[in-house]
N, C-alpha and C positions, 0 to 999 in steps of 0.2 A: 702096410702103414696107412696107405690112403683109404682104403676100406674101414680101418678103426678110425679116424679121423673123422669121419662122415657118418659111422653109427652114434658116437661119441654126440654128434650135434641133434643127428635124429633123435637118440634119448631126451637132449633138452626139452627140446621142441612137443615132444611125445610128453614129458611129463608137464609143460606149461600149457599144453591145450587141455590134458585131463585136471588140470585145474582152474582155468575158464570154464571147464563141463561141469563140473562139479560146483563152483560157485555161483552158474545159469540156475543149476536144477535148486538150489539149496532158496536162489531169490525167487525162484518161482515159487515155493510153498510156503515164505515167508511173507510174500508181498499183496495177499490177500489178507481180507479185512473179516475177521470170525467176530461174532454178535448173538447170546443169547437171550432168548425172549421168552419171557411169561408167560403163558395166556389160560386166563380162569375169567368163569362169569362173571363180568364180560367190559376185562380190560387188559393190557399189554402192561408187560410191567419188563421194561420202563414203554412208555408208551412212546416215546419222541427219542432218539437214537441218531447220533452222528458215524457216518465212516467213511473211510476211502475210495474213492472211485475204483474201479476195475471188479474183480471178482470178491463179491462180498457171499462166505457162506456164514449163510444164519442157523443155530439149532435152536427149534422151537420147540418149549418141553409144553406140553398141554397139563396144567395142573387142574385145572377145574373136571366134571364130571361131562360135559356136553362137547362134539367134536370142534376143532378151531382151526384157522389157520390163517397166516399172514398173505393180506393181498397187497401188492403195490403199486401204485400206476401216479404216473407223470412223466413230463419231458417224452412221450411213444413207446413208454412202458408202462404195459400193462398183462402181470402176471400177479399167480397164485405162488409163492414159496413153494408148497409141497403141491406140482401140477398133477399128480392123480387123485386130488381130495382130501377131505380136511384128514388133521392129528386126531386119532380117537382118545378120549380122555382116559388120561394118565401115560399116556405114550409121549414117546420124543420123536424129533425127529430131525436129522440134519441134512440141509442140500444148499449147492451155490448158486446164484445169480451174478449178471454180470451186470453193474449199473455206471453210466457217467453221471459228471458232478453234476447235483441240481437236489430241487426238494420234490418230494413226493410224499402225497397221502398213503397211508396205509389204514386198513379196518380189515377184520374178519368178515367173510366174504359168506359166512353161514347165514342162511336163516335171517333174521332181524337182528343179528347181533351187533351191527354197525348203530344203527336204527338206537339201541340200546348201550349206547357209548365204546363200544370195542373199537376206538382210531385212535388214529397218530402221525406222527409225524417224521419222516424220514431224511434225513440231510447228506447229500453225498458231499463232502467238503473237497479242497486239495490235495492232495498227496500225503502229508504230512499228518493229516488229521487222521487220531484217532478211532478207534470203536469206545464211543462213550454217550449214556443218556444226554439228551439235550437239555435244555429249559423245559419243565414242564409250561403245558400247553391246558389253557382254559377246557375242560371238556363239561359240554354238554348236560343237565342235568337228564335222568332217566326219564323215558318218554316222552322227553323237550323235542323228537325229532329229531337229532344230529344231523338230518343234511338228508337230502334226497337220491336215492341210485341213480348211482349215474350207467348211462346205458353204454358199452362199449362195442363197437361192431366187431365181427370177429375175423374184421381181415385186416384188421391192425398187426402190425409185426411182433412176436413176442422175442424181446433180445434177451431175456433172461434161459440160464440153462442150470439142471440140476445137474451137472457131471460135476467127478470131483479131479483136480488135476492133478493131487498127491502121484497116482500111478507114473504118468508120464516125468514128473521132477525127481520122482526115486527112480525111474530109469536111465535118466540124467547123469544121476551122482554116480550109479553103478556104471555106465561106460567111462564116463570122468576118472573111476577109481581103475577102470580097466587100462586105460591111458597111461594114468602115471604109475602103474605096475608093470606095465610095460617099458616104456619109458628106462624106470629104475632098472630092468630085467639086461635092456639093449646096454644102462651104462656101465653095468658090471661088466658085462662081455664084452664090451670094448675095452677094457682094463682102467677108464676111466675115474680116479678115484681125485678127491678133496686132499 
């Protein structure tokens, strides 16, 4: 009798942590910020974009004919979205970065395509904010110069990463669901019933 009594409790327990696992893994793939972006000669469309701090994955469909790709830098970030080189045109392509709140420039990092109006504007907001086009933003007529390169030294930290964490939050929810199958398994066999 003292043995079913104490598996009887183990079951609970077994199936209330496989549902903290499970609701862990589920916030983790929910709680990042997805944003798709445009890009054709040689603008972002929407060009200026709000999201949430933490893990923003962007996919960037190249619709124009010439390679692209989204670069961001401010607040001691400074990366390229896809860090092995631009989207070849007509390709997509999706990766995440990781950003805190603040605003950041963005422009295609090809060529003169900056040069020739491909920026924007980037807003990491609160928590609560959105992935949504911003205000648009005054750009630049063509070969007004849009702004001069800026030179970035290359021992600046890059805090952006393209890994995706889907894998690790669905490994999450499958020991969570291993928990409370177990769990349910020890309350049977305790004879513990409702």
């Amino acid at each position: 009798m003292y043995v079913i009594k104490y598996m009887g409790r183990l079951a609970i327990l077994l199936v209330a942590a496989g549902l903290l696992v499970i609701g862990g893994g589920a916030a983790a793939v929910y709680a990042q910020t997805t944003s798709t972006v445009g890009m054709r000669e040689f603008e972002f469309d929407p060009a200026n974009l709000t999201v949430s701090p933490g893990r923003v994955t962007f996919t960037l469909n190249n619709e124009g004919q010439f390679p692209h790709n989204l670069h961001i830098e401010g607040n001691g970030v400074s990366l390229d979205v896809k860090s092995d080189g631009p989207v070849p045109g007509g390709e997509s392509f999706t990766g995440a970065v990781t950003l805190p709140a603040g605003t950041y420039d963005t422009w295609c990092p090809v060529g003169n395509h900056r040069e020739r109006g491909m920026v924007g504007e980037l807003t990491v907001a609160g928590a609560g904010a959105a992935a949504q086009p911003a205000a648009p933003a005054a750009r630049p007529a063509a070969g007004a110069g849009g702004g001069a390169a800026v030179q970035v030294p290359s021992a600046l930290p890059r805090t952006g990463d393209a890994s995706n964490g889907l894998p690790l939050a669905s490994a999450g929810v499958a020991v969570g669901l291993v928990l409370v199958a177990g769990g349910l398994f020890l309350r049977r066999r305790a004879g513990v019933h409702d």
